[in-house]
C-alpha positions as CSV (number, residue, x, y, z in Angstrom):
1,X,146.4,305.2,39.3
2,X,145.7,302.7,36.7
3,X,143.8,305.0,34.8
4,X,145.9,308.0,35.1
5,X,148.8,305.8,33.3
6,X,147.0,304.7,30.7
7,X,145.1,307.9,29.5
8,X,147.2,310.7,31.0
9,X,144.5,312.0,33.2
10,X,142.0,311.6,35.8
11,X,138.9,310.5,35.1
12,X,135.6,312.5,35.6
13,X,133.2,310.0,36.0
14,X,133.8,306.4,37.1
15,X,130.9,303.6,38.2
16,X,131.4,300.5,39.9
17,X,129.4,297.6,41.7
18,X,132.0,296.5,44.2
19,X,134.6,296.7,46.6
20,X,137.2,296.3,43.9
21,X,135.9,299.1,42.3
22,X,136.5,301.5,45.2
23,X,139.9,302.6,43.4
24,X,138.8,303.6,40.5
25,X,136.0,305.7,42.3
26,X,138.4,307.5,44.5
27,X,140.0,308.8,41.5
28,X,137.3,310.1,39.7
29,X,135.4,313.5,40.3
30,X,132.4,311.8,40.6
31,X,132.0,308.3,41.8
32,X,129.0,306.5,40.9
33,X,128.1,303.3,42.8
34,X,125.3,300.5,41.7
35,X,124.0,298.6,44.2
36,X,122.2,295.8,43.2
37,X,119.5,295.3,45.7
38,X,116.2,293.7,43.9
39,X,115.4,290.5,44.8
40,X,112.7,291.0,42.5
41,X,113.3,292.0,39.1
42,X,117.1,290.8,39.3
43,X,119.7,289.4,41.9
44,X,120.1,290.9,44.6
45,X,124.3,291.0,45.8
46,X,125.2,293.5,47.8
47,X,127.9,290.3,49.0
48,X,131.5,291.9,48.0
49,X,130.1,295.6,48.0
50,X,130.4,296.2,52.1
51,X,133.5,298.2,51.8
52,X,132.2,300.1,49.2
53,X,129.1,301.1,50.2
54,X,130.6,302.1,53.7
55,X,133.2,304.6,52.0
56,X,130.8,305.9,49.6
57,X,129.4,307.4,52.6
58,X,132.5,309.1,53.4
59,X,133.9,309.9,50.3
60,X,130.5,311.4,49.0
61,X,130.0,308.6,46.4
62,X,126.5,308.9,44.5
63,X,124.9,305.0,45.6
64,X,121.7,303.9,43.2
65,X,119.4,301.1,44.4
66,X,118.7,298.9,41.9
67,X,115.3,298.3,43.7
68,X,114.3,301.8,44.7
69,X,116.5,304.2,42.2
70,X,115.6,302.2,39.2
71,X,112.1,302.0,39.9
72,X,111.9,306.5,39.5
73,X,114.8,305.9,36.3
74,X,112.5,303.5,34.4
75,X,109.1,303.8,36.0
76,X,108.7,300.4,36.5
């Protein structure tokens, strides 16, 4: 509710990378979550993103994988 104090509405889009996120993405229309899962090309910490990823299952959340998501985004 942060938000809605400091601007004086809701927000449409929010994006986050971990649990402490989760707030902020309940409160927007759409909830964008990162998840940084590439080893590879950059760290991979999906430590302190459990609860998130877990309710942006049930709350409908959009979830991009670093390794597989911005592989198609980029064409790397």
């Amino acid at each position: 509710m942060y938000i809605w104090t400091r601007t004086g509405s809701m927000p449409l889009l929010a994006g986050g990378n971990a649990d402490g996120d989760a707030a902020m993405l309940e409160t927007a229309r759409f909830g964008l979550l990162i998840r940084h899962d590439d080893a590879d090309r950059e760290f991979a910490y999906d430590a302190g993103a459990e609860k998130a990823l877990a309710e942006a299952k049930e709350r409908g959340w959009t979830v991009v994988s670093m390794q597989n998501d911005f592989k198609v985004v980029f064409d790397l």
